[in-house]
Backbone as numpy.savetxt, mean C-alpha at the origin, in Angstrom:
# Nx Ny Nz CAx CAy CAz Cx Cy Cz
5.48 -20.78 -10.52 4.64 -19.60 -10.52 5.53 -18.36 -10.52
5.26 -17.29 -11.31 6.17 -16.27 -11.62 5.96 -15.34 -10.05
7.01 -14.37 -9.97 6.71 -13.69 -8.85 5.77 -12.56 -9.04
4.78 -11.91 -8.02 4.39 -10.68 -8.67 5.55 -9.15 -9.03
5.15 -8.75 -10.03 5.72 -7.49 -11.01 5.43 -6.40 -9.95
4.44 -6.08 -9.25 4.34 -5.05 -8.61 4.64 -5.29 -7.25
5.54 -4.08 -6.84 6.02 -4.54 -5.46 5.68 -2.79 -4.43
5.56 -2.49 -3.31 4.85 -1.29 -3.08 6.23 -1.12 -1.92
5.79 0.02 -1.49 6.47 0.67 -0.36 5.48 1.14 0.92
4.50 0.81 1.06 3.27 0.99 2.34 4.75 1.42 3.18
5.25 -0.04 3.67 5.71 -0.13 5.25 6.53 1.40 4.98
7.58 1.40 4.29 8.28 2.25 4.64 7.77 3.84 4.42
6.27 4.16 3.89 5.50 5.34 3.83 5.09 5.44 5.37
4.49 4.40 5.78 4.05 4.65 7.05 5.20 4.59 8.14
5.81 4.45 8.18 7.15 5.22 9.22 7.98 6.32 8.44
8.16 6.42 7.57 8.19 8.04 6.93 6.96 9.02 7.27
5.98 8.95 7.58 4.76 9.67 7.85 4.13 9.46 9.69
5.20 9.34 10.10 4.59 9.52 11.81 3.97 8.06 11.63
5.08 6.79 11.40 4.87 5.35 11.81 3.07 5.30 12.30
2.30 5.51 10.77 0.95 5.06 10.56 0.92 3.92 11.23
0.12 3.31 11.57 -0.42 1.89 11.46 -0.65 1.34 11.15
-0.84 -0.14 10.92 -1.59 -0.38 10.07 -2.93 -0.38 9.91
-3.66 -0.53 11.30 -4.93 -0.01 11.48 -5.45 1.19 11.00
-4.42 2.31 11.18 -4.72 3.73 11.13 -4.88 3.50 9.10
-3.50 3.23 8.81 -3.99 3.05 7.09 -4.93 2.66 6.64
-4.83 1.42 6.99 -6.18 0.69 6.75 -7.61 1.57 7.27
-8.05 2.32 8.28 -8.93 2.96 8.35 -9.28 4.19 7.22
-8.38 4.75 6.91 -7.72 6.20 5.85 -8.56 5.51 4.41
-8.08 4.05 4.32 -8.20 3.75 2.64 -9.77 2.81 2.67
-10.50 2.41 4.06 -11.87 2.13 4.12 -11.88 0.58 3.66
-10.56 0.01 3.83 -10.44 -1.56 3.66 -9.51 -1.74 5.38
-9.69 -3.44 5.32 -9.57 -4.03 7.03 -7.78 -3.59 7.25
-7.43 -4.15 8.43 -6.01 -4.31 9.01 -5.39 -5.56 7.74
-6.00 -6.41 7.46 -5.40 -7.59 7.05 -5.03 -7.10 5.60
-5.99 -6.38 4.97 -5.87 -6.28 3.26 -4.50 -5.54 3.76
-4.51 -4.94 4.15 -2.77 -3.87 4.80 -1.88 -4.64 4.64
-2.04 -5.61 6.28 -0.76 -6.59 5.60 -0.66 -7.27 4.22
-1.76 -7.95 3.85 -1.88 -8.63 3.05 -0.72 -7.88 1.49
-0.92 -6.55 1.49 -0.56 -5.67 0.93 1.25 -5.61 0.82
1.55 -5.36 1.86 2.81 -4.91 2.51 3.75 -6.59 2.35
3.00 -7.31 2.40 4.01 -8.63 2.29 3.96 -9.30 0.72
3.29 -8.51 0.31 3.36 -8.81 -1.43 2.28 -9.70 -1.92
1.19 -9.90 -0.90 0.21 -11.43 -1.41 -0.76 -11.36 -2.06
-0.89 -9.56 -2.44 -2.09 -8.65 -2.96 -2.33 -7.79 -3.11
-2.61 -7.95 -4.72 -2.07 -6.74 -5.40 -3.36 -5.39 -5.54
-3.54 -4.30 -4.99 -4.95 -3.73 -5.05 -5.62 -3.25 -6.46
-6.60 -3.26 -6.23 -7.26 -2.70 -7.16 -6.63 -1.28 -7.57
-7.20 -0.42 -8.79 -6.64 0.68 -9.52 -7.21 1.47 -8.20
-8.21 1.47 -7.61 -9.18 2.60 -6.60 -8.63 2.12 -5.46
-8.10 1.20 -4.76 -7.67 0.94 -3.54 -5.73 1.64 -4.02
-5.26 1.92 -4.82 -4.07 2.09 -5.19 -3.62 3.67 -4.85
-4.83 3.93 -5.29 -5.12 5.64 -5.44 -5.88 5.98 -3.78
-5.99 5.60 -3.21 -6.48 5.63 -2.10 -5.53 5.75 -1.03
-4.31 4.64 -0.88 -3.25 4.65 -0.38 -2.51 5.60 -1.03
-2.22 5.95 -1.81 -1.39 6.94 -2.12 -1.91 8.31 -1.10
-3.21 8.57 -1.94 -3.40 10.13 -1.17 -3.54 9.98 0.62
-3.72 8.66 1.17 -3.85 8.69 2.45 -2.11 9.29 2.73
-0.76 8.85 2.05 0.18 9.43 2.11 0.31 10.75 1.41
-0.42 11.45 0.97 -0.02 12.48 0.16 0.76 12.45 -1.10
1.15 11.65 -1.74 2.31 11.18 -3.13 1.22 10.78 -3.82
2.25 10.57 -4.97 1.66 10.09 -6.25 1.32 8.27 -6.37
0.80 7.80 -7.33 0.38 6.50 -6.74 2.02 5.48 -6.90
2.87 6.06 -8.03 4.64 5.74 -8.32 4.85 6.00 -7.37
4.83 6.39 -6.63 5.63 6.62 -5.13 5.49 5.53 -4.04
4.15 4.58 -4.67 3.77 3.87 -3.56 3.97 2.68 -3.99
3.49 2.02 -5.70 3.57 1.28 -6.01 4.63 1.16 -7.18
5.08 0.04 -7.62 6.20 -0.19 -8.28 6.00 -1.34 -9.70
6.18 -1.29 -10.40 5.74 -2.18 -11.20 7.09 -2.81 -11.98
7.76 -3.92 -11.48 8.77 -4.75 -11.88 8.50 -5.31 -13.08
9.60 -5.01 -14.91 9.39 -5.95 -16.02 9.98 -6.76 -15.88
């Protein structure tokens, strides 16, 4: 099974930004604690509207958050 192409930076936004939570993120973007982790350890990849969501909960652009490996 290939690895996933998109890889994000959550963890290290949320301790760049007054060490969010993951609760606290997860509250900001209106999905659980788990989709967070789920997120942050690579197991799931969000939707285009959950993408854009995390971003502005950090203030950046959605490249800032997410990464897309060829």
């Amino acid at each position: 099974m290939a690895s996933n192409p998109i890889t994000n930076s959550i963890r290290r936004l949320r301790f760049d930004h007054g060490e969010i939570t993951q609760e606290e993120l997860a509250r900001r973007c209106g999905v659980t604690r788990q989709t967070i982790i789920s997120l942050e350890a690579g197991k799931y990849t969000p939707s285009l509207e959950l993408a854009f969501r995390i971003a502005r909960a950090f203030g950046v652009d959605v490249q800032n958050v997410f990464h897309w490996e060829q």
